[in-house]
Backbone as XML, in Angstrom:
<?xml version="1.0"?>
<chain id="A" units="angstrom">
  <residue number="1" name="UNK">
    <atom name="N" x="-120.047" y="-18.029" z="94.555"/>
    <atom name="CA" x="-119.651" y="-16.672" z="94.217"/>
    <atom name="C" x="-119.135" y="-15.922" z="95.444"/>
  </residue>
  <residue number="2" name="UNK">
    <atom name="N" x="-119.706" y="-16.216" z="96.318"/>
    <atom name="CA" x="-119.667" y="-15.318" z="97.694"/>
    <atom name="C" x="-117.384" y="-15.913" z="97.911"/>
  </residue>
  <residue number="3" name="UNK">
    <atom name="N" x="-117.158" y="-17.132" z="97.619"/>
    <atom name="CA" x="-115.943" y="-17.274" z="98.024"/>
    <atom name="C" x="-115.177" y="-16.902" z="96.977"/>
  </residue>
  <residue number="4" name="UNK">
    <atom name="N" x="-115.486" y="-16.222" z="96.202"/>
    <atom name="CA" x="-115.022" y="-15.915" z="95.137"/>
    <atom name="C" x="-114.506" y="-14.417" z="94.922"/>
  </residue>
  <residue number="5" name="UNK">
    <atom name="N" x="-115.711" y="-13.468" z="95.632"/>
    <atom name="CA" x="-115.726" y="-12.343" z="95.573"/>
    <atom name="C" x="-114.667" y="-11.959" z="96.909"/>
  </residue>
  <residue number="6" name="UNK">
    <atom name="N" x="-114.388" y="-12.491" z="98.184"/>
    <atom name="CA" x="-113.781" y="-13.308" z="99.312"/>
    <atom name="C" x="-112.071" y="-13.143" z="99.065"/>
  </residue>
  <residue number="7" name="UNK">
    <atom name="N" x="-112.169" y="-14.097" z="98.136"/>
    <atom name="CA" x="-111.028" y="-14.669" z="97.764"/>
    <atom name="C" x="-110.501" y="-13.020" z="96.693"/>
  </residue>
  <residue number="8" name="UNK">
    <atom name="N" x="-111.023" y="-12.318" z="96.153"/>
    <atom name="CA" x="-110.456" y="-11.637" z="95.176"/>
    <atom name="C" x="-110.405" y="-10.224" z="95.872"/>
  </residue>
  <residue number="9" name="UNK">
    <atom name="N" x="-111.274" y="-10.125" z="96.783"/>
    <atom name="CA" x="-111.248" y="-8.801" z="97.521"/>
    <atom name="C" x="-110.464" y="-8.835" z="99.156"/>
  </residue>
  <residue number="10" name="UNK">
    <atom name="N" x="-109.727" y="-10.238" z="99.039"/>
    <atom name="CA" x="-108.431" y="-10.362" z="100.025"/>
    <atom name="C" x="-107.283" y="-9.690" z="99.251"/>
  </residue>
  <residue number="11" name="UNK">
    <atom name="N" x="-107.466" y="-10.311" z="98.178"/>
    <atom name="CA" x="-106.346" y="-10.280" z="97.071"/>
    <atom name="C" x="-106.225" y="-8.706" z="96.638"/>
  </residue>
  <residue number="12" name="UNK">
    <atom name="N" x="-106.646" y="-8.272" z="96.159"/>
    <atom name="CA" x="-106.792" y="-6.489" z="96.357"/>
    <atom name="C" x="-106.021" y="-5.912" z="97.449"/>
  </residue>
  <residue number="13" name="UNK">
    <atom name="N" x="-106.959" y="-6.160" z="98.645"/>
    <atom name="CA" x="-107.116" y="-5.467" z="99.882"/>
    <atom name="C" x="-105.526" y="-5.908" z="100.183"/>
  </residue>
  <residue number="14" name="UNK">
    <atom name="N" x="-104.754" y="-6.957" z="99.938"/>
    <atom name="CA" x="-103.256" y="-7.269" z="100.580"/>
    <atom name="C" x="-102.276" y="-6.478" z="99.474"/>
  </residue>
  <residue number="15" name="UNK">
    <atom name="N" x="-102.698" y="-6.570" z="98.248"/>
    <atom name="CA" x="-101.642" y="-5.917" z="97.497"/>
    <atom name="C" x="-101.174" y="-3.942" z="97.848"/>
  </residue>
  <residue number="16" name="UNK">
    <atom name="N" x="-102.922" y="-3.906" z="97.940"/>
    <atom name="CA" x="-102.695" y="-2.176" z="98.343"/>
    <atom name="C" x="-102.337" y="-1.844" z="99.588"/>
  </residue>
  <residue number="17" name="UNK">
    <atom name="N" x="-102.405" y="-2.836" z="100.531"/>
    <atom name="CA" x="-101.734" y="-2.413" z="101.561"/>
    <atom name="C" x="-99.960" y="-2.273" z="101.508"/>
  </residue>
  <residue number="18" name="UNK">
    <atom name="N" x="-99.683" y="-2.600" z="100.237"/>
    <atom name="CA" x="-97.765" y="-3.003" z="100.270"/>
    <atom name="C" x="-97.593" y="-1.409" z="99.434"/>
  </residue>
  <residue number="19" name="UNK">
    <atom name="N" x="-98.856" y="-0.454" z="98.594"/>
    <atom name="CA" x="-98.791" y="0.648" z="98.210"/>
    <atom name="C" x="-98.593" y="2.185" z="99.238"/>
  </residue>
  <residue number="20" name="UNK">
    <atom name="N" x="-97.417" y="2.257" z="98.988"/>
    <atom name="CA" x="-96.958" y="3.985" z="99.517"/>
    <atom name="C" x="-97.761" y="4.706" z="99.622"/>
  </residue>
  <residue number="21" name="UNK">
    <atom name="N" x="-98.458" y="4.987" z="101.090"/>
    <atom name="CA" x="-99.505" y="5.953" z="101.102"/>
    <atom name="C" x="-101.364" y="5.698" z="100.929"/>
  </residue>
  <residue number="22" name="UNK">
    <atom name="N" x="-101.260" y="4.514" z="100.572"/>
    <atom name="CA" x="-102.689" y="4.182" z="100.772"/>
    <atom name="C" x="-103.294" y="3.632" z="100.981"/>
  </residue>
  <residue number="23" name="UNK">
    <atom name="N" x="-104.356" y="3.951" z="102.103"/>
    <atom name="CA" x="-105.028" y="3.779" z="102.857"/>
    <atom name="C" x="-106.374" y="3.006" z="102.699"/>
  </residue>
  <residue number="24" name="UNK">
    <atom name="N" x="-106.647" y="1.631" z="103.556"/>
    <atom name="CA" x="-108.036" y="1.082" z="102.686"/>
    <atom name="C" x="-108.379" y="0.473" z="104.336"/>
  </residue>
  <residue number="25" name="UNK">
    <atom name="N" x="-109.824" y="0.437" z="103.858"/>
    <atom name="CA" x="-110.796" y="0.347" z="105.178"/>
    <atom name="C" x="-111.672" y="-1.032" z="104.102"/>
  </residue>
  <residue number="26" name="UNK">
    <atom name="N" x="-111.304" y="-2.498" z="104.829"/>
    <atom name="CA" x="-111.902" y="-3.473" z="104.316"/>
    <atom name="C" x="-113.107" y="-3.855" z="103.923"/>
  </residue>
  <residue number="27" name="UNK">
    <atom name="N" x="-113.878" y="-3.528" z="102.911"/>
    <atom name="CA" x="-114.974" y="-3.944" z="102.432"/>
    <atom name="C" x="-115.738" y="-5.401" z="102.976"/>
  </residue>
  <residue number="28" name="UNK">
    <atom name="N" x="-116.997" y="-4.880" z="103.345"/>
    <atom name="CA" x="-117.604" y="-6.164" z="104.351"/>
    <atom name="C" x="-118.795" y="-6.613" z="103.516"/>
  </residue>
  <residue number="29" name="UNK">
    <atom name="N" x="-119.299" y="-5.742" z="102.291"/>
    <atom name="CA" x="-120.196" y="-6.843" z="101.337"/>
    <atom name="C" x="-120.624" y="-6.357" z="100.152"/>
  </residue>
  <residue number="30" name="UNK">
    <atom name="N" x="-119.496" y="-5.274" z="99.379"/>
    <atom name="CA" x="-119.279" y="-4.878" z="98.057"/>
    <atom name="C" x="-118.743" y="-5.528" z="97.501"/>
  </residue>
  <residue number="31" name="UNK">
    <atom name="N" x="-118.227" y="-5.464" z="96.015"/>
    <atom name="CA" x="-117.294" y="-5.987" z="94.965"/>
    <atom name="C" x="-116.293" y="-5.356" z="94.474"/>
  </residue>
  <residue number="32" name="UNK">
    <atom name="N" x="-116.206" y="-3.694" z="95.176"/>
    <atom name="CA" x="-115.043" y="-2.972" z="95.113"/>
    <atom name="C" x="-114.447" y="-2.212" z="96.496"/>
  </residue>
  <residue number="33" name="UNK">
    <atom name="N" x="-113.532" y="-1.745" z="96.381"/>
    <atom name="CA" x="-113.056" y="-0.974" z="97.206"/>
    <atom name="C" x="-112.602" y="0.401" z="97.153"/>
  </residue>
  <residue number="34" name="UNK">
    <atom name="N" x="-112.773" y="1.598" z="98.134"/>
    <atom name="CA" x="-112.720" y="2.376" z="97.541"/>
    <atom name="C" x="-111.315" y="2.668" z="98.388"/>
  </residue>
  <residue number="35" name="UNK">
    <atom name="N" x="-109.803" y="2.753" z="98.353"/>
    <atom name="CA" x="-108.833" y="3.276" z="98.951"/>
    <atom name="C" x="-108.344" y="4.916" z="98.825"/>
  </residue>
  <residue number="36" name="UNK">
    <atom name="N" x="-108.017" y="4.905" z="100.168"/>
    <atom name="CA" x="-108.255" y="6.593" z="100.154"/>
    <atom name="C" x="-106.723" y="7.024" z="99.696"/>
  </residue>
  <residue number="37" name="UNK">
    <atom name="N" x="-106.368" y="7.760" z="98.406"/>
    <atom name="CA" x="-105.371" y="7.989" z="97.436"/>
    <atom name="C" x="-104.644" y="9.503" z="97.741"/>
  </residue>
  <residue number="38" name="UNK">
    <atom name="N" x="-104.997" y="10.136" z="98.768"/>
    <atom name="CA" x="-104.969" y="11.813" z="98.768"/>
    <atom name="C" x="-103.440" y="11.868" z="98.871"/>
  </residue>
  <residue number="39" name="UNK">
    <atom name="N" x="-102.926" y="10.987" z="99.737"/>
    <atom name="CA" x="-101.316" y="10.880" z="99.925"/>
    <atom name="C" x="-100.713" y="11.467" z="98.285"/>
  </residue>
  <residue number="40" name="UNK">
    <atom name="N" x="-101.141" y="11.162" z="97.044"/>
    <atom name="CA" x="-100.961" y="11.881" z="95.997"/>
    <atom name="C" x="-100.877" y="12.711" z="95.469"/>
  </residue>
  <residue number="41" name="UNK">
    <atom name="N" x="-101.972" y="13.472" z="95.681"/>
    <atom name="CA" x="-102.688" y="14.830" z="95.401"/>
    <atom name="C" x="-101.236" y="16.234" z="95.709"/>
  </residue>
  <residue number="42" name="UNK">
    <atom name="N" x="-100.912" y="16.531" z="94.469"/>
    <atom name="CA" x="-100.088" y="17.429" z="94.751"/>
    <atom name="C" x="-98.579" y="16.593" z="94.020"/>
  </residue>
  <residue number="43" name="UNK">
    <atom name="N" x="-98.752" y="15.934" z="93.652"/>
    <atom name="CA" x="-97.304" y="14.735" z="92.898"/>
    <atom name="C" x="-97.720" y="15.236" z="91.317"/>
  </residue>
  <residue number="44" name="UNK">
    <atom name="N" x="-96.283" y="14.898" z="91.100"/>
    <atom name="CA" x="-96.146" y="14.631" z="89.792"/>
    <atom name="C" x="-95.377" y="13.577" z="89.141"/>
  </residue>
  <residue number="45" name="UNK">
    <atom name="N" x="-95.738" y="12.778" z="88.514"/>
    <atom name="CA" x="-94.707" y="11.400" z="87.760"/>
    <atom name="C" x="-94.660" y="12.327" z="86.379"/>
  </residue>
  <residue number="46" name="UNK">
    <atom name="N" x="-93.485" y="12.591" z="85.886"/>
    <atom name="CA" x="-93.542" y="12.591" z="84.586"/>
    <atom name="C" x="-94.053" y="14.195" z="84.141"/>
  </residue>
  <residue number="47" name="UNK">
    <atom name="N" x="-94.668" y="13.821" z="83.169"/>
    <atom name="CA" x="-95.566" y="15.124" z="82.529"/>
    <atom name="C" x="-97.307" y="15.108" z="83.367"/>
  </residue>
  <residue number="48" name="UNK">
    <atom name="N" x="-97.607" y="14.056" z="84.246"/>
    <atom name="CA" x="-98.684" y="13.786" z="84.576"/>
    <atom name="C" x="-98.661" y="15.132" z="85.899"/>
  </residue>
  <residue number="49" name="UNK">
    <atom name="N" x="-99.984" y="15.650" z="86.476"/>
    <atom name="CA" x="-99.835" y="16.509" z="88.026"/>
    <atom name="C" x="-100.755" y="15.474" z="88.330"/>
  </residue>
  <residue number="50" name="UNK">
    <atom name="N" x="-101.250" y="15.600" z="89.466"/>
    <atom name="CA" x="-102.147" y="14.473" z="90.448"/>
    <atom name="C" x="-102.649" y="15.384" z="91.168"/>
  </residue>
  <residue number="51" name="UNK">
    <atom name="N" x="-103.884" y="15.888" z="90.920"/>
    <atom name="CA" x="-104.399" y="16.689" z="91.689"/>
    <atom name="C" x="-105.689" y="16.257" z="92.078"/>
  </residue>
  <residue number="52" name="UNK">
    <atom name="N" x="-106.139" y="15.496" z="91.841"/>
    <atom name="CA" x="-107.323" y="14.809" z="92.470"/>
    <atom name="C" x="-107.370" y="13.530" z="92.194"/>
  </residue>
  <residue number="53" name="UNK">
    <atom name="N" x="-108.631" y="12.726" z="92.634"/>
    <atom name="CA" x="-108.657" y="11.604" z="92.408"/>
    <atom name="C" x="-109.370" y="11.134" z="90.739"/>
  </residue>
  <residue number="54" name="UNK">
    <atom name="N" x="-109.698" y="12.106" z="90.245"/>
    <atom name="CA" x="-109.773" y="11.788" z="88.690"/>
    <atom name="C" x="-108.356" y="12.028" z="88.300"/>
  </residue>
  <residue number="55" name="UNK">
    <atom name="N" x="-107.401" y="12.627" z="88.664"/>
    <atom name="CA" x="-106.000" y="12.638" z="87.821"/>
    <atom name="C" x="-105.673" y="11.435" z="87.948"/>
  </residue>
  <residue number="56" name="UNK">
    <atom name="N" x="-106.050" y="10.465" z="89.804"/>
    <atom name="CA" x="-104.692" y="9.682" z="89.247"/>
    <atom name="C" x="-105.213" y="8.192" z="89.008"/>
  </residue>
  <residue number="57" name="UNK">
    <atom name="N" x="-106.981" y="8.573" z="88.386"/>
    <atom name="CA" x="-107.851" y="7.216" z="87.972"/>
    <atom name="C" x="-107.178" y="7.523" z="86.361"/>
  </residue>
  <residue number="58" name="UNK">
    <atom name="N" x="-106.741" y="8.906" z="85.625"/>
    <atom name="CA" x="-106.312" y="9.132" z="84.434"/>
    <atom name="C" x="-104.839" y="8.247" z="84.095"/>
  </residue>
  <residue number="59" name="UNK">
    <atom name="N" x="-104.188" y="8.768" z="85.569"/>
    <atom name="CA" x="-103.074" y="8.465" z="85.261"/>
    <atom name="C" x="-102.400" y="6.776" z="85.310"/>
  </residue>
  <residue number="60" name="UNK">
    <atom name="N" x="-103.136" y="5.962" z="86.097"/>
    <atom name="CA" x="-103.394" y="4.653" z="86.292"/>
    <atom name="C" x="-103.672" y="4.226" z="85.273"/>
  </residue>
  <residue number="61" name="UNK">
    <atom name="N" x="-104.793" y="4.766" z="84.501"/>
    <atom name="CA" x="-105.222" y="4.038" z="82.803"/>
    <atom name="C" x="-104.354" y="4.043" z="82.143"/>
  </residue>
  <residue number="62" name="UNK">
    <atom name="N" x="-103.542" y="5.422" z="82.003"/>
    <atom name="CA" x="-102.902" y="5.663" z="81.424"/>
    <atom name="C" x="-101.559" y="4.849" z="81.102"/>
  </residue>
  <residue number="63" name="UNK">
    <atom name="N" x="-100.745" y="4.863" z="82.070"/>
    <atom name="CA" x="-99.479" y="4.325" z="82.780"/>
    <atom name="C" x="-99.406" y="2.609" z="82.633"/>
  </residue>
  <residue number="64" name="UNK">
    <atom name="N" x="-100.499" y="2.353" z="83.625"/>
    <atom name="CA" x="-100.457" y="0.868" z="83.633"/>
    <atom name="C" x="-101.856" y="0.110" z="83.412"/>
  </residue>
  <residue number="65" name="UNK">
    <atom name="N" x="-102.245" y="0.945" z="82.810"/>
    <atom name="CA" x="-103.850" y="0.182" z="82.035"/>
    <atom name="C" x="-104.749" y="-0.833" z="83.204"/>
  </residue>
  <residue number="66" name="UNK">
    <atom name="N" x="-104.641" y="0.090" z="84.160"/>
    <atom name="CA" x="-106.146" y="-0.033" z="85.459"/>
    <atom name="C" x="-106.956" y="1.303" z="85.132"/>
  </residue>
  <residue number="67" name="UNK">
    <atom name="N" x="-107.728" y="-0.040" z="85.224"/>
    <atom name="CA" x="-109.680" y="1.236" z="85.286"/>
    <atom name="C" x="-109.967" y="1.455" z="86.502"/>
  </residue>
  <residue number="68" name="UNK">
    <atom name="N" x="-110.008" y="2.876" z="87.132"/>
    <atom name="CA" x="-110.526" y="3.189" z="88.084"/>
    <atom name="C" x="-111.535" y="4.543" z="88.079"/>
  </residue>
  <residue number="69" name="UNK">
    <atom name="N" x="-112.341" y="4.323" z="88.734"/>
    <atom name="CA" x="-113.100" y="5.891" z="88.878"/>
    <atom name="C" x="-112.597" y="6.611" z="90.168"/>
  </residue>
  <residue number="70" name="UNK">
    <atom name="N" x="-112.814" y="7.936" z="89.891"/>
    <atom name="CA" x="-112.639" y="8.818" z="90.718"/>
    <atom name="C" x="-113.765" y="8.584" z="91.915"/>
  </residue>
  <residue number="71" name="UNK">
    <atom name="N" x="-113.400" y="8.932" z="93.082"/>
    <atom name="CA" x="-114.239" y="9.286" z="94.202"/>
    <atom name="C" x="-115.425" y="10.138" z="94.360"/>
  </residue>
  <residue number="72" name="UNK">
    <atom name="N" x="-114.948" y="10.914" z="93.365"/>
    <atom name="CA" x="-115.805" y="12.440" z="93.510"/>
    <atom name="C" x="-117.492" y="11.564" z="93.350"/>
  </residue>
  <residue number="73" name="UNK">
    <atom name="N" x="-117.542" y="10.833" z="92.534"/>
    <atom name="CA" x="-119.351" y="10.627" z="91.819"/>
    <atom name="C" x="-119.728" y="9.697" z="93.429"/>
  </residue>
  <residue number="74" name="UNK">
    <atom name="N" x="-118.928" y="9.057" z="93.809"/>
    <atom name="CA" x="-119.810" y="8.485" z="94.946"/>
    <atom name="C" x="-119.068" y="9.236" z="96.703"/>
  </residue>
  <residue number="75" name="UNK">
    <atom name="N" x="-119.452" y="10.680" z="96.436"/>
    <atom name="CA" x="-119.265" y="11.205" z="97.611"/>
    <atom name="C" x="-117.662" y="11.063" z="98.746"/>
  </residue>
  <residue number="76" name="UNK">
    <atom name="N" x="-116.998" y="10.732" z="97.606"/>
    <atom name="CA" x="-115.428" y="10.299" z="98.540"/>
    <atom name="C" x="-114.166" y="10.593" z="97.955"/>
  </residue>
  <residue number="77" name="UNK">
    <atom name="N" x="-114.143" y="12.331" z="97.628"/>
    <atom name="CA" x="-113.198" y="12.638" z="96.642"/>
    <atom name="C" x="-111.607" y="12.438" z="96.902"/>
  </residue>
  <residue number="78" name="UNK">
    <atom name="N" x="-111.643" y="11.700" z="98.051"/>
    <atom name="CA" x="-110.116" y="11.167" z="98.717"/>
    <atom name="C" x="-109.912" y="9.925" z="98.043"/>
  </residue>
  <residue number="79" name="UNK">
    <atom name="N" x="-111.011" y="9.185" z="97.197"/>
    <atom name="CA" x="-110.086" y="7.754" z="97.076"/>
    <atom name="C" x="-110.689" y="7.444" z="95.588"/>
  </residue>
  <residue number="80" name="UNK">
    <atom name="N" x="-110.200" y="6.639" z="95.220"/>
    <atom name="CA" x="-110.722" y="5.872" z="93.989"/>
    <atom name="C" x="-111.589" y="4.616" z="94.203"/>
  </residue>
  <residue number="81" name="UNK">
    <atom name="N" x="-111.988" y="4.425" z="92.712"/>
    <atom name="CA" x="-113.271" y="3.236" z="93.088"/>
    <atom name="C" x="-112.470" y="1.973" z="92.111"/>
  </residue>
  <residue number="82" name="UNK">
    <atom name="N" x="-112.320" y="0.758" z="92.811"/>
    <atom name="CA" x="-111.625" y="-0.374" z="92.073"/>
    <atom name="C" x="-112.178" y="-1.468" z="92.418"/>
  </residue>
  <residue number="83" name="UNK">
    <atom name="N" x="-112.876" y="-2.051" z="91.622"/>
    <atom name="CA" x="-113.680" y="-3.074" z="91.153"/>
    <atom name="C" x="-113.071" y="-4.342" z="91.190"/>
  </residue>
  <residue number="84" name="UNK">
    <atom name="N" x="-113.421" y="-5.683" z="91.966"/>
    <atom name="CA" x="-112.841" y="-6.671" z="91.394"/>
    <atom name="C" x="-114.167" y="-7.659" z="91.420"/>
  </residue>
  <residue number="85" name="UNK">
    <atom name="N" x="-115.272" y="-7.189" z="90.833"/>
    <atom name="CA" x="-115.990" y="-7.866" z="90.351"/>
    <atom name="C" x="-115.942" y="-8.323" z="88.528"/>
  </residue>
  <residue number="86" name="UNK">
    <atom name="N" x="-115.060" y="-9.425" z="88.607"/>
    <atom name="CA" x="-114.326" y="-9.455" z="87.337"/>
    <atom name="C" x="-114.323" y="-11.386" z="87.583"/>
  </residue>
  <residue number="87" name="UNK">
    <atom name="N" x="-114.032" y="-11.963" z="86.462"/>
    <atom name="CA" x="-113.965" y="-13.711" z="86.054"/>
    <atom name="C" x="-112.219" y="-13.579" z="87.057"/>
  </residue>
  <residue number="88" name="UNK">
    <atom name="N" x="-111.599" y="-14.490" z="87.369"/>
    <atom name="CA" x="-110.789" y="-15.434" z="88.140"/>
    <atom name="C" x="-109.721" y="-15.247" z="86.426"/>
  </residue>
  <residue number="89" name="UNK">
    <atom name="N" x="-110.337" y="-15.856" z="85.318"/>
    <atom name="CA" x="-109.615" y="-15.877" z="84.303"/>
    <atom name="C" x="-109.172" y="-14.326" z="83.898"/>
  </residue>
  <residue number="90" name="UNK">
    <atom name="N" x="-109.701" y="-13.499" z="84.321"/>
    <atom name="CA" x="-109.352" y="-12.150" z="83.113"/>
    <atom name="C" x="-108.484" y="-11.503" z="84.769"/>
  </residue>
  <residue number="91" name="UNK">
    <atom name="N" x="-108.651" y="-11.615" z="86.209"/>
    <atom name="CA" x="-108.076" y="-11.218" z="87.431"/>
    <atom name="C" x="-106.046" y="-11.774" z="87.096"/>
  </residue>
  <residue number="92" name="UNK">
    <atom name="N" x="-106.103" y="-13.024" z="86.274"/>
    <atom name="CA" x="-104.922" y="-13.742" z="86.595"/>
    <atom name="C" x="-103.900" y="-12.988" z="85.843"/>
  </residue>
</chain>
């Protein structure tokens, strides 16, 4: 499991680094990451505003059907919370 969780939280951690504006500090023995999203805050796509990090965990579900939580519940209202404690089969 440990190369697993390894292997999927490289995989994360490289994609969001190719994302406009946000910022991630590498997780050393969680199953998520929390990247700091504020570069947003104040945007609008669409009919959506982005004013915090619950807008744009809304607008992510919304848009392109990722689950994320807002920052605010675990003390870090700059970033979102994204999980890749998930099967290899449902990640692909």
């Amino acid at each position: 499991m440990k190369a697993a969780f390894l292997r999927r939280r490289d995989l994360i951690c490289g994609l969001l680094k190719e994302v406009e504006g946000v910022k991630i500090i590498i997780p050393l023995g969680a199953f998520y990451i929390m990247p700091d999203v504020s570069f947003y805050f104040g945007k609008s796509y669409g009919e959506s505003k982005i004013t915090n990090s619950d807008d744009l965990a809304l607008y992510l579900l919304d848009k392109a059907q990722v689950a994320t939580v807002g920052g605010d519940a675990f003390g870090a209202p700059e970033c979102i919370r994204i999980s890749y404690a998930t099967s290899d089969e449902v990640a692909d």
